[in-house]
PDB file of N, H, CA, C and O in Angstrom:
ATOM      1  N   UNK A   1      -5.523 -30.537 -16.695  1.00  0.00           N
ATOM      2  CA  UNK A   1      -5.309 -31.665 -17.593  1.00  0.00           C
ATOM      3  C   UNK A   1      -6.507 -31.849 -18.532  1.00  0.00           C
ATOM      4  O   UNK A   1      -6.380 -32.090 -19.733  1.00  0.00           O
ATOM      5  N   UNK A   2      -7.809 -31.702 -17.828  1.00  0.00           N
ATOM      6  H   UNK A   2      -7.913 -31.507 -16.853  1.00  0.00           H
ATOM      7  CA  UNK A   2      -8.706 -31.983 -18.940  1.00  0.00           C
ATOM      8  C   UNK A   2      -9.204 -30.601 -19.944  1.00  0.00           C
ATOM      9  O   UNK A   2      -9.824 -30.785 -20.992  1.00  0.00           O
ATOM     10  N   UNK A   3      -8.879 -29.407 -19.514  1.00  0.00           N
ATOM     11  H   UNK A   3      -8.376 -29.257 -18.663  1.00  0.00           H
ATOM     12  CA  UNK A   3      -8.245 -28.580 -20.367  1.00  0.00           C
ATOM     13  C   UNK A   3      -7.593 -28.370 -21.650  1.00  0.00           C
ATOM     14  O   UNK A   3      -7.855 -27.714 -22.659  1.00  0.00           O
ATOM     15  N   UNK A   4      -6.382 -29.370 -21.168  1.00  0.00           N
ATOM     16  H   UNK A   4      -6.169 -29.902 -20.349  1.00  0.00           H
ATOM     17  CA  UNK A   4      -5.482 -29.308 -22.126  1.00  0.00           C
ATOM     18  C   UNK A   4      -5.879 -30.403 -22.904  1.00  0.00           C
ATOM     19  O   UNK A   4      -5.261 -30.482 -23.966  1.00  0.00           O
ATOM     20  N   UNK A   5      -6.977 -31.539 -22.645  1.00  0.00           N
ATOM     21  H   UNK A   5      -7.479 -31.474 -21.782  1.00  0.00           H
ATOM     22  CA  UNK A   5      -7.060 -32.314 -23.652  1.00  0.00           C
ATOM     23  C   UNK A   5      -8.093 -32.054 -24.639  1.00  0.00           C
ATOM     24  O   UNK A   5      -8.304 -32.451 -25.785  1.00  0.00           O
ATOM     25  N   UNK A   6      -8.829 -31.048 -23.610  1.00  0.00           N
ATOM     26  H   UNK A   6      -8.658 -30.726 -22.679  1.00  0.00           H
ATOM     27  CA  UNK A   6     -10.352 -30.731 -24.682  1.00  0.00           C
ATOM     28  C   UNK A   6      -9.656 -29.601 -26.093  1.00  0.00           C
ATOM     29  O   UNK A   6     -10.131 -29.425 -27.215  1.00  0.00           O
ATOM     30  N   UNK A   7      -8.633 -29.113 -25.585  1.00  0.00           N
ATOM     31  H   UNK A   7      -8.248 -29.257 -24.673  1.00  0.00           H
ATOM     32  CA  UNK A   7      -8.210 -27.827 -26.695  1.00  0.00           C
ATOM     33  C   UNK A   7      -7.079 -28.604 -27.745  1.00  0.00           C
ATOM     34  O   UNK A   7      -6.660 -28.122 -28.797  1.00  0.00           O
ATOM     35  N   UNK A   8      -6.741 -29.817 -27.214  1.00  0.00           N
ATOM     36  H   UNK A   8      -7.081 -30.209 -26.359  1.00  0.00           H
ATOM     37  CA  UNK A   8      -5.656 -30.573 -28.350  1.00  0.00           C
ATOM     38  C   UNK A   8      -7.041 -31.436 -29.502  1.00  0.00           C
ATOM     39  O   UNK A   8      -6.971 -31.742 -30.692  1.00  0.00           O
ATOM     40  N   UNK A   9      -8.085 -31.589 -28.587  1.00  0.00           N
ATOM     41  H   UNK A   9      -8.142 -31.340 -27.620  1.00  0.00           H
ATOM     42  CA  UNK A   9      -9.266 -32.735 -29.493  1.00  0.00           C
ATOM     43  C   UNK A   9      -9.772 -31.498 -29.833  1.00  0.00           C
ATOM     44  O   UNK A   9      -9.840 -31.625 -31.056  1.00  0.00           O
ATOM     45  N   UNK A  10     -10.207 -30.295 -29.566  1.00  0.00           N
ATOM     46  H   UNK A  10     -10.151 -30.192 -28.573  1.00  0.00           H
ATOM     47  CA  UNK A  10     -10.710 -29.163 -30.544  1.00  0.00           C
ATOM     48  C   UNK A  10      -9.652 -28.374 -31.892  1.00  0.00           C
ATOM     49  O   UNK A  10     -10.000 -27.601 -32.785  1.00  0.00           O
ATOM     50  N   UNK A  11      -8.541 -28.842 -31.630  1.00  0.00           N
ATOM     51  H   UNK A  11      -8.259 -29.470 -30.904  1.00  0.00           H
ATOM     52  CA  UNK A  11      -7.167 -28.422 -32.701  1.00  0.00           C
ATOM     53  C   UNK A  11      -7.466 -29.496 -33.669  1.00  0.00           C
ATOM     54  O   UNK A  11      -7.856 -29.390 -34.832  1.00  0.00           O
ATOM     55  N   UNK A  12      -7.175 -30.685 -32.878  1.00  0.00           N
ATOM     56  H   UNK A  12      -6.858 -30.770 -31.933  1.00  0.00           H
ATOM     57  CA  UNK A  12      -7.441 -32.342 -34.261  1.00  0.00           C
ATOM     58  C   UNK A  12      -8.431 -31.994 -34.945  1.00  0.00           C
ATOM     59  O   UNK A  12      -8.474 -31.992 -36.176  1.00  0.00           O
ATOM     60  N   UNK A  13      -9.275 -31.683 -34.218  1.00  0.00           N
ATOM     61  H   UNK A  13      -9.240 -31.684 -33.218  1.00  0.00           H
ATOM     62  CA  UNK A  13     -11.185 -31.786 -35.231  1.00  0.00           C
ATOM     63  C   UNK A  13     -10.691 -30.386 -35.941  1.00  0.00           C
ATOM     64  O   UNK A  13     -10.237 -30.832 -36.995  1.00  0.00           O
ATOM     65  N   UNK A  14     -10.544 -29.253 -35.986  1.00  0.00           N
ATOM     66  H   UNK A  14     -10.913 -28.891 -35.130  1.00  0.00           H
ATOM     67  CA  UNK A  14     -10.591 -28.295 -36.923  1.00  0.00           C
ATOM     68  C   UNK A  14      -9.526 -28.807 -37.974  1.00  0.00           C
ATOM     69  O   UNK A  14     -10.011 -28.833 -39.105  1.00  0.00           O
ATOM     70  N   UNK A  15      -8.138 -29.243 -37.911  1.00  0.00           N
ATOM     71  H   UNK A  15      -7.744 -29.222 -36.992  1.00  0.00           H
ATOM     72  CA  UNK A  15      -7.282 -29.527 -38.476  1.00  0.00           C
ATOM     73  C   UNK A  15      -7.788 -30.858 -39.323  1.00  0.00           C
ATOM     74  O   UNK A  15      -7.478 -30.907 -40.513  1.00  0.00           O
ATOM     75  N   UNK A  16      -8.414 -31.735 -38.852  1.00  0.00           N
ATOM     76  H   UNK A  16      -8.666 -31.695 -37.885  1.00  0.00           H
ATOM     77  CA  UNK A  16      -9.009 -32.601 -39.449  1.00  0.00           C
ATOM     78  C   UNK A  16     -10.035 -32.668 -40.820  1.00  0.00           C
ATOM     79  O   UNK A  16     -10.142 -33.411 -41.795  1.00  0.00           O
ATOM     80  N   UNK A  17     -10.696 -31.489 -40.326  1.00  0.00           N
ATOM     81  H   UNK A  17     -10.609 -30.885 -39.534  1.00  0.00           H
ATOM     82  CA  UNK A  17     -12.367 -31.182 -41.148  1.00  0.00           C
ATOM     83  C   UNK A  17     -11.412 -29.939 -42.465  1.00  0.00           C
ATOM     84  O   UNK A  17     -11.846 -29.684 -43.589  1.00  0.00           O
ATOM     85  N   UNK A  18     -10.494 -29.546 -42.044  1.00  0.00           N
ATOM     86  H   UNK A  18     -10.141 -29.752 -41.131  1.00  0.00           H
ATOM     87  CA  UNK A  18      -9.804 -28.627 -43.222  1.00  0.00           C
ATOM     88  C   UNK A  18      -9.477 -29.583 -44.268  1.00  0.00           C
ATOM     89  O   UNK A  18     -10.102 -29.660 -45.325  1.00  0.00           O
ATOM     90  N   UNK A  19      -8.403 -30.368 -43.924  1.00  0.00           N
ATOM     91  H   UNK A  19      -7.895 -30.305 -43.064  1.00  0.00           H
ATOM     92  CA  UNK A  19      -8.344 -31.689 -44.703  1.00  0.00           C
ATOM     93  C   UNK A  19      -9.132 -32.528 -45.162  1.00  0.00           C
ATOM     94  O   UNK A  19      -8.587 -33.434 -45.793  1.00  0.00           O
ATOM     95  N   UNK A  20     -10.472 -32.573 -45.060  1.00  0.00           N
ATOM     96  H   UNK A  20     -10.914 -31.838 -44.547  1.00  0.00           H
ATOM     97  CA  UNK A  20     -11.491 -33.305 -45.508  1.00  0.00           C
ATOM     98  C   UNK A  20     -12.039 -32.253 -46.326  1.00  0.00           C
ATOM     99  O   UNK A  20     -12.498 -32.536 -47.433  1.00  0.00           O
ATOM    100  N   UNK A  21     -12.039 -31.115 -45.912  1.00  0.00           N
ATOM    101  H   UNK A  21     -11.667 -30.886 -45.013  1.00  0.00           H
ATOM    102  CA  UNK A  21     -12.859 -30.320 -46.799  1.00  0.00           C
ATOM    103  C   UNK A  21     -11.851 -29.708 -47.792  1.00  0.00           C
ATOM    104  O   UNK A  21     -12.221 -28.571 -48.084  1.00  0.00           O
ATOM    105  N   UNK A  22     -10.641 -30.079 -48.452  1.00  0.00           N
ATOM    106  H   UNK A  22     -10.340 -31.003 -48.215  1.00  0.00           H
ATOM    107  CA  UNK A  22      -9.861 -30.691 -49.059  1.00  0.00           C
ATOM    108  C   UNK A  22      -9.872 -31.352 -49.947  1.00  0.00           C
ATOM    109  O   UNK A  22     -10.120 -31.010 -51.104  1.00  0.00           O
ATOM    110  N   UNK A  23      -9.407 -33.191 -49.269  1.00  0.00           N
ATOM    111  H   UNK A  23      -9.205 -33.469 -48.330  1.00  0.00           H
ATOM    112  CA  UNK A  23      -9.392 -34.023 -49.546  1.00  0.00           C
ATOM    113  C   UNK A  23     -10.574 -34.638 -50.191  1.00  0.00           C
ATOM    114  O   UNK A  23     -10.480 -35.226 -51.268  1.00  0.00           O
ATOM    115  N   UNK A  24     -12.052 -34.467 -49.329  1.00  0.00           N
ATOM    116  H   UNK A  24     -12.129 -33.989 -48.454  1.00  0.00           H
ATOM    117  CA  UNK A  24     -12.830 -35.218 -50.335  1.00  0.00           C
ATOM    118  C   UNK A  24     -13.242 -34.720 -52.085  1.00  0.00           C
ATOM    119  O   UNK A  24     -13.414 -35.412 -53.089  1.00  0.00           O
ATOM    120  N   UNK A  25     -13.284 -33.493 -51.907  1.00  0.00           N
ATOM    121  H   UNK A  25     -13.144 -32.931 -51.091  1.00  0.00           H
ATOM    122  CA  UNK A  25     -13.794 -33.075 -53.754  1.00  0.00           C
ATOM    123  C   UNK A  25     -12.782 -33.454 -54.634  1.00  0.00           C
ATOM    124  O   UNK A  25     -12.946 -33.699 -55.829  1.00  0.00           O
ATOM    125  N   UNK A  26     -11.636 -33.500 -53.962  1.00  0.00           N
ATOM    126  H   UNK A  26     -11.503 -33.300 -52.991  1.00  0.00           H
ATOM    127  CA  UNK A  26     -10.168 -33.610 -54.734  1.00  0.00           C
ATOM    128  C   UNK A  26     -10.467 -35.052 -55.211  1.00  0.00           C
ATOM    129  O   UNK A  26     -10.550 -35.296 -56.415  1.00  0.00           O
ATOM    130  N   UNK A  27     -10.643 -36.082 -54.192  1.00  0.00           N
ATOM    131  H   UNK A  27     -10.576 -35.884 -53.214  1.00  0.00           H
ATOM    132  CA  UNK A  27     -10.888 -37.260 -54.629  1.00  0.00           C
ATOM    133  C   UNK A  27     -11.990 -37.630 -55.451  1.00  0.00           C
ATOM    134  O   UNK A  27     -11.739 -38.462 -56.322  1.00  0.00           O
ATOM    135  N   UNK A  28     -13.026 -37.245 -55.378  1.00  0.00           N
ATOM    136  H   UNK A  28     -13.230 -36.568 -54.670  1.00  0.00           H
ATOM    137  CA  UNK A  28     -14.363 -37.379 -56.156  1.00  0.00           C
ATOM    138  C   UNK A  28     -13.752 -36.838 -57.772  1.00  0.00           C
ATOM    139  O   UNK A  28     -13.846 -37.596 -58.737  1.00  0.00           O
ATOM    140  N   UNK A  29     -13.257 -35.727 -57.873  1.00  0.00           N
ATOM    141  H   UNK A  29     -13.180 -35.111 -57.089  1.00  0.00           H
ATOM    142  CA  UNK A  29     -12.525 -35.224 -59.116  1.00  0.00           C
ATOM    143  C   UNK A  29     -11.712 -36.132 -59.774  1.00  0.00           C
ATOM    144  O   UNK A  29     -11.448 -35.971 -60.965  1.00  0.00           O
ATOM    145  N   UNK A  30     -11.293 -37.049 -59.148  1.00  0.00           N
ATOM    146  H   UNK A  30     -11.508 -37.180 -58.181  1.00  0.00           H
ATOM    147  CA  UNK A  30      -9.979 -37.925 -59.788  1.00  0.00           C
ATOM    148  C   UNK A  30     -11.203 -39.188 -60.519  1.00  0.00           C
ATOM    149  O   UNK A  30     -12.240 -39.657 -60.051  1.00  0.00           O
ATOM    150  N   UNK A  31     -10.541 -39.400 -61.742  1.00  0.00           N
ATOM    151  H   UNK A  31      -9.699 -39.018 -62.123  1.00  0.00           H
ATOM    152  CA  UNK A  31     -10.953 -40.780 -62.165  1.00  0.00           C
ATOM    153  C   UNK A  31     -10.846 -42.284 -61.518  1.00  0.00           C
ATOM    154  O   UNK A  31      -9.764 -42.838 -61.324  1.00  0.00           O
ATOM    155  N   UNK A  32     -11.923 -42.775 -61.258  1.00  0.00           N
ATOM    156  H   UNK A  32     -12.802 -42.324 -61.414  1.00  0.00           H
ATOM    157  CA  UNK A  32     -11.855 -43.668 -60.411  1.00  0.00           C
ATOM    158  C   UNK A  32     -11.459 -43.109 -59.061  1.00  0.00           C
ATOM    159  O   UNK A  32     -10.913 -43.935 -58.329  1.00  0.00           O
ATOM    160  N   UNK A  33     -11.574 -42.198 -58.693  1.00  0.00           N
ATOM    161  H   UNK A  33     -12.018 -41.528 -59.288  1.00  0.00           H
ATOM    162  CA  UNK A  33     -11.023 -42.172 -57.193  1.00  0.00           C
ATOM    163  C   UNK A  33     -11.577 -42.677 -55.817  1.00  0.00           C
ATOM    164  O   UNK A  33     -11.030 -42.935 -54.745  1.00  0.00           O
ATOM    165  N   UNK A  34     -12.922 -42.721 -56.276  1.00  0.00           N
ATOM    166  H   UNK A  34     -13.366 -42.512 -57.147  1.00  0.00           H
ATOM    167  CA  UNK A  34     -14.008 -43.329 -55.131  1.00  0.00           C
ATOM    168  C   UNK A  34     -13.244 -44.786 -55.452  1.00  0.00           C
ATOM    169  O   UNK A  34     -12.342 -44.897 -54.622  1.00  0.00           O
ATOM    170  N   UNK A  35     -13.259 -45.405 -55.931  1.00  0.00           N
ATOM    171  H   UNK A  35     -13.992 -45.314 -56.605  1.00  0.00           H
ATOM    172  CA  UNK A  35     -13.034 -46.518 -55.688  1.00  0.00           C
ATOM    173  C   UNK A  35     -11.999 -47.196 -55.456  1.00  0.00           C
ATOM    174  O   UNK A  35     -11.936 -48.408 -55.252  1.00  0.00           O
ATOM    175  N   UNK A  36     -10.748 -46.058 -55.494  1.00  0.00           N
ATOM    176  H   UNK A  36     -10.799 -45.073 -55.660  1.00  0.00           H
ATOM    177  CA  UNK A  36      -9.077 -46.122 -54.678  1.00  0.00           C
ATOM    178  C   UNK A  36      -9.294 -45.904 -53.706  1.00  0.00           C
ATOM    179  O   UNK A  36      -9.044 -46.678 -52.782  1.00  0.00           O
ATOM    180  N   UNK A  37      -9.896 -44.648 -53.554  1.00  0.00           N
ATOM    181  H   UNK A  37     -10.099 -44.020 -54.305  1.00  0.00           H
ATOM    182  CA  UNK A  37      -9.807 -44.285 -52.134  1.00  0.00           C
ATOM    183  C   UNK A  37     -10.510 -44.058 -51.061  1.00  0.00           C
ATOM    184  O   UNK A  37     -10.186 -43.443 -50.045  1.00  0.00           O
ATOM    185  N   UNK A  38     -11.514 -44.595 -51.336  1.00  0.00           N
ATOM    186  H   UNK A  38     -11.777 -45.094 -52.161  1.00  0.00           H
ATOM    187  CA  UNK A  38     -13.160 -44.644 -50.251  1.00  0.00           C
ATOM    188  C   UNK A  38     -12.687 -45.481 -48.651  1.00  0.00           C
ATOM    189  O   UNK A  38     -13.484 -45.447 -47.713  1.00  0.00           O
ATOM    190  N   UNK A  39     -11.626 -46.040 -48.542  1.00  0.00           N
ATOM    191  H   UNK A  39     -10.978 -46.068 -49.303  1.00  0.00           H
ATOM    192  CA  UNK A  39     -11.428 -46.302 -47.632  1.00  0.00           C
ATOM    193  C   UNK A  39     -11.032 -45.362 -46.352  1.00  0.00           C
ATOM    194  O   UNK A  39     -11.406 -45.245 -45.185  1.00  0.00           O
ATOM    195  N   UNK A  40      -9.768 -44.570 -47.485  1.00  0.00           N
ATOM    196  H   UNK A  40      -9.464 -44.665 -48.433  1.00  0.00           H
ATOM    197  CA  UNK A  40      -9.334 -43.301 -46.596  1.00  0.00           C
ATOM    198  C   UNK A  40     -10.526 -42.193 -45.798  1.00  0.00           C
ATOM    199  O   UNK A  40     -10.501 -41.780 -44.639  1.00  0.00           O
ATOM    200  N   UNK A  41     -11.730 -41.858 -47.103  1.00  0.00           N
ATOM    201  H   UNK A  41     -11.751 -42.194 -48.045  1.00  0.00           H
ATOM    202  CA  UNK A  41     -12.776 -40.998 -46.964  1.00  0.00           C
ATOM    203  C   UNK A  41     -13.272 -41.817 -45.697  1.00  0.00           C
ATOM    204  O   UNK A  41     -13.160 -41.338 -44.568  1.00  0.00           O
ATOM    205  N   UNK A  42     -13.696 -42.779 -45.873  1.00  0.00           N
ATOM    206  H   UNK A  42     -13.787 -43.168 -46.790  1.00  0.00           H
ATOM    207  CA  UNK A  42     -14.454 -43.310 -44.587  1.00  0.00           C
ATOM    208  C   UNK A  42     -14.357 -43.294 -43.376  1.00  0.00           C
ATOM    209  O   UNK A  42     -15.199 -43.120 -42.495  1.00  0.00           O
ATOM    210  N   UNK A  43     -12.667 -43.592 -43.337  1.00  0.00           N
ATOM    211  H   UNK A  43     -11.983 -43.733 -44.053  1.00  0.00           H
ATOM    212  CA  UNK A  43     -11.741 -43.643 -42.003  1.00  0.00           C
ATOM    213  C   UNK A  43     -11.757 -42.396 -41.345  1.00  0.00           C
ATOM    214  O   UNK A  43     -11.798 -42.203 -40.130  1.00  0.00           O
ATOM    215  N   UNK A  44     -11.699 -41.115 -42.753  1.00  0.00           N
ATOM    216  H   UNK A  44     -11.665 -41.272 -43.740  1.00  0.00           H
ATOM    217  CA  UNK A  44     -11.603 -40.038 -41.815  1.00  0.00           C
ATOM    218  C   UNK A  44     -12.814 -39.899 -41.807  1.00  0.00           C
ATOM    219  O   UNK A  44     -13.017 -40.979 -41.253  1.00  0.00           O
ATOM    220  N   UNK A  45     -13.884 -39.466 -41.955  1.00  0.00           N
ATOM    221  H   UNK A  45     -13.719 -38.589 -42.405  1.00  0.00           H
ATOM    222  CA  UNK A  45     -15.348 -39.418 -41.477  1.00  0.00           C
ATOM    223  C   UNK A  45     -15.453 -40.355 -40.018  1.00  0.00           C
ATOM    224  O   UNK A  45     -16.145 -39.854 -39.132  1.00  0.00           O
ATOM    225  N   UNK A  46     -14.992 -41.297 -39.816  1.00  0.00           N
ATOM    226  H   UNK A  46     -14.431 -41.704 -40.536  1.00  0.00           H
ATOM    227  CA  UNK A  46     -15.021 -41.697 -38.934  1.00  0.00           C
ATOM    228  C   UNK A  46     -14.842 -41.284 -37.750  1.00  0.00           C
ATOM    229  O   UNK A  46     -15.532 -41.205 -36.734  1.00  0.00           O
ATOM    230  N   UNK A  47     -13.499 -40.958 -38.130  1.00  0.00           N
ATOM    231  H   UNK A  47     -12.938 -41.021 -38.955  1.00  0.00           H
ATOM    232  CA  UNK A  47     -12.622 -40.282 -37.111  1.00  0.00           C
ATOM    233  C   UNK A  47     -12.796 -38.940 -36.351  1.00  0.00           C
ATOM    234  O   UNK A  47     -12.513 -38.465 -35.251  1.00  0.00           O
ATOM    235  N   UNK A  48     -13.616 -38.449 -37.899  1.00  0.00           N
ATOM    236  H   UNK A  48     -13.845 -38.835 -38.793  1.00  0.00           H
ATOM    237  CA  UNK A  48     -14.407 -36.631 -37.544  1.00  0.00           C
ATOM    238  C   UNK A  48     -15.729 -37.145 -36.242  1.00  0.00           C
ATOM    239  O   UNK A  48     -15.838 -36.620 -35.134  1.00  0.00           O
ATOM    240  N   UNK A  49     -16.229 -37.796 -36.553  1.00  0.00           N
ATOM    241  H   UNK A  49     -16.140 -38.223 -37.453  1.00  0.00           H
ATOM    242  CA  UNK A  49     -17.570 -37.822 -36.186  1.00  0.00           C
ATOM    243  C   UNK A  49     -17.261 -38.372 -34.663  1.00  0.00           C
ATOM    244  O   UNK A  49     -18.062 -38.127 -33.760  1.00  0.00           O
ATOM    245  N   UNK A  50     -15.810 -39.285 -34.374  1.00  0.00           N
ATOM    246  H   UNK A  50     -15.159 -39.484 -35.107  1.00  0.00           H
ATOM    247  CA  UNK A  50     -15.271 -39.378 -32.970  1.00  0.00           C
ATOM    248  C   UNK A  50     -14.855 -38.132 -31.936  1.00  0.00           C
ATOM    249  O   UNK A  50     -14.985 -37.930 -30.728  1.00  0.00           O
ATOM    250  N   UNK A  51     -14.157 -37.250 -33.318  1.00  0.00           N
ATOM    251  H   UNK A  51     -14.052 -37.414 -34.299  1.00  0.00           H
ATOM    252  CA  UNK A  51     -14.216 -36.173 -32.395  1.00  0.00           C
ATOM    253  C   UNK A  51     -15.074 -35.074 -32.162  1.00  0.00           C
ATOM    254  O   UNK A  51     -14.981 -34.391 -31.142  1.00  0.00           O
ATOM    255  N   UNK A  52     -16.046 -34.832 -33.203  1.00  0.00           N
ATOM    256  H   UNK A  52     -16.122 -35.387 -34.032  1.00  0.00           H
ATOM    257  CA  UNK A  52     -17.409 -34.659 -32.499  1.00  0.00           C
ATOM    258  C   UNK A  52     -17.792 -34.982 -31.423  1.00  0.00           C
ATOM    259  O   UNK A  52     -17.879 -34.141 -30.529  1.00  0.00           O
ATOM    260  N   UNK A  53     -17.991 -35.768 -31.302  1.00  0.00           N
ATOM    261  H   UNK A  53     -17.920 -36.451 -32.028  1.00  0.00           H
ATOM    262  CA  UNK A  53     -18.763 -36.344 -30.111  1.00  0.00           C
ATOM    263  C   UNK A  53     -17.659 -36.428 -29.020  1.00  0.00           C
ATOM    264  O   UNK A  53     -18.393 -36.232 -28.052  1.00  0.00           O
ATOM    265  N   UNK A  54     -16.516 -36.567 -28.525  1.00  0.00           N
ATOM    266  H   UNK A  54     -15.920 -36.726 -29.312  1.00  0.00           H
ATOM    267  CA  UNK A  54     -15.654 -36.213 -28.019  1.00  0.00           C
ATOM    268  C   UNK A  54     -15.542 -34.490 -27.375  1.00  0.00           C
ATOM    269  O   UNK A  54     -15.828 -34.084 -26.248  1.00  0.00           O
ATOM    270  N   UNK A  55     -15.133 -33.895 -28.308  1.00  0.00           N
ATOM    271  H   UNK A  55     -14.901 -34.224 -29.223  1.00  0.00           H
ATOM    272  CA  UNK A  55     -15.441 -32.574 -28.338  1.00  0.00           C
ATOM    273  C   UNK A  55     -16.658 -32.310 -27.235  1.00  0.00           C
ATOM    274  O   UNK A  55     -16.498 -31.792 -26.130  1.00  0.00           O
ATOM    275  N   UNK A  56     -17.661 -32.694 -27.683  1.00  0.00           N
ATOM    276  H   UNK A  56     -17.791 -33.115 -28.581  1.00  0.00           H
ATOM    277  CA  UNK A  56     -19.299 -32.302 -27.240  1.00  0.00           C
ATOM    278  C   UNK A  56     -19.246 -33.408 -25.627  1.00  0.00           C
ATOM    279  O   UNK A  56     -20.260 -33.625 -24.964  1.00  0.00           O
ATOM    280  N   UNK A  57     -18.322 -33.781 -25.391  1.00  0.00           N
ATOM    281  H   UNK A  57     -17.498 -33.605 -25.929  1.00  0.00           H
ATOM    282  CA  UNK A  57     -18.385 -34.827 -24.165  1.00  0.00           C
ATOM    283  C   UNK A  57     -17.526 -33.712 -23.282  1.00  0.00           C
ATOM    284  O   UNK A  57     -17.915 -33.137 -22.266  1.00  0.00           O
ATOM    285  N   UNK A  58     -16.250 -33.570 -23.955  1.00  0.00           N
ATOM    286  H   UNK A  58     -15.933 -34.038 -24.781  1.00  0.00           H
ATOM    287  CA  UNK A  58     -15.275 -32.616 -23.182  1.00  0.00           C
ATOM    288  C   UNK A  58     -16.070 -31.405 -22.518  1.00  0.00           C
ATOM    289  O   UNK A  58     -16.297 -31.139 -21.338  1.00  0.00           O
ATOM    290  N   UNK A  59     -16.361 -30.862 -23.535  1.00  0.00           N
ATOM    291  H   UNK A  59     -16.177 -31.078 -24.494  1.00  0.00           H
ATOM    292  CA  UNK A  59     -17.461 -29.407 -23.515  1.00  0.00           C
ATOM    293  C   UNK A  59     -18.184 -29.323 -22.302  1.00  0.00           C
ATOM    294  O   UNK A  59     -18.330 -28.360 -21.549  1.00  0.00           O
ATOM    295  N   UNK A  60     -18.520 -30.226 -22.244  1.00  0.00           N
ATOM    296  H   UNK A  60     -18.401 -31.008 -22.856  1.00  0.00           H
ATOM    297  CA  UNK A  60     -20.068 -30.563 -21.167  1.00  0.00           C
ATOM    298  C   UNK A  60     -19.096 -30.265 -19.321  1.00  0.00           C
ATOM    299  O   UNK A  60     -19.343 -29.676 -18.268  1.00  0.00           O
ATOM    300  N   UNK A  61     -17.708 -31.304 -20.039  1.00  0.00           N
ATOM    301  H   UNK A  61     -17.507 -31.782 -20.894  1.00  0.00           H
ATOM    302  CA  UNK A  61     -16.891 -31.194 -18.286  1.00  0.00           C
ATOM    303  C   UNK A  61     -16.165 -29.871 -18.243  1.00  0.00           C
ATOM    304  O   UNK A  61     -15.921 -29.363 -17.149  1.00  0.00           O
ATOM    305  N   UNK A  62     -15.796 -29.268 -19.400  1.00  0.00           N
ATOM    306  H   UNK A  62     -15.994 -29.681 -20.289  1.00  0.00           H
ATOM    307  CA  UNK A  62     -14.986 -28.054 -19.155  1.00  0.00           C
ATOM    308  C   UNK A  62     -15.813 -27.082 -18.971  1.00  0.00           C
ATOM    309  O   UNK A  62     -15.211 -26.315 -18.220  1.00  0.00           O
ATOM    310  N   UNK A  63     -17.379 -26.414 -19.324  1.00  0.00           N
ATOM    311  H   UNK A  63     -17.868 -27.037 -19.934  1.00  0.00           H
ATOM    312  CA  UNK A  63     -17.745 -25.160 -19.105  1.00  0.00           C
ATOM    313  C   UNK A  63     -18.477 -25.235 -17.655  1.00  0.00           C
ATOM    314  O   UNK A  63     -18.945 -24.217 -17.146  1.00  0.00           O
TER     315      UNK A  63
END
């Protein structure tokens, strides 16, 4: 079980950071876009940096 959760939170975080590395230049490119959409950027930075540290928690119980 904790297997299978460390390799679904190591799928999110790669799948995640593709989309950010994406999503943020795309947005910076748009006129005005920081200031539509800085909420989204934030949320996911957020969210990356949860599963970081997640990830690096799992890691520690799975090897």
């Amino acid at each position: 079980m904790l297997l299978l959760t460390f390799q679904a939170s190591l799928l999110a975080l790669i799948a995640l950071s593709f989309l950010l590395i994406i999503a943020v230049p795309v947005v910076f490119a748009l006129p005005n876009g920081w200031n539509e959409n800085k909420n989204y950027i934030l949320t996911g930075s957020a969210i990356w940096i949860s599963l970081v540290l997640l990830v690096g928690t799992l890691n520690y119980f799975v090897i």
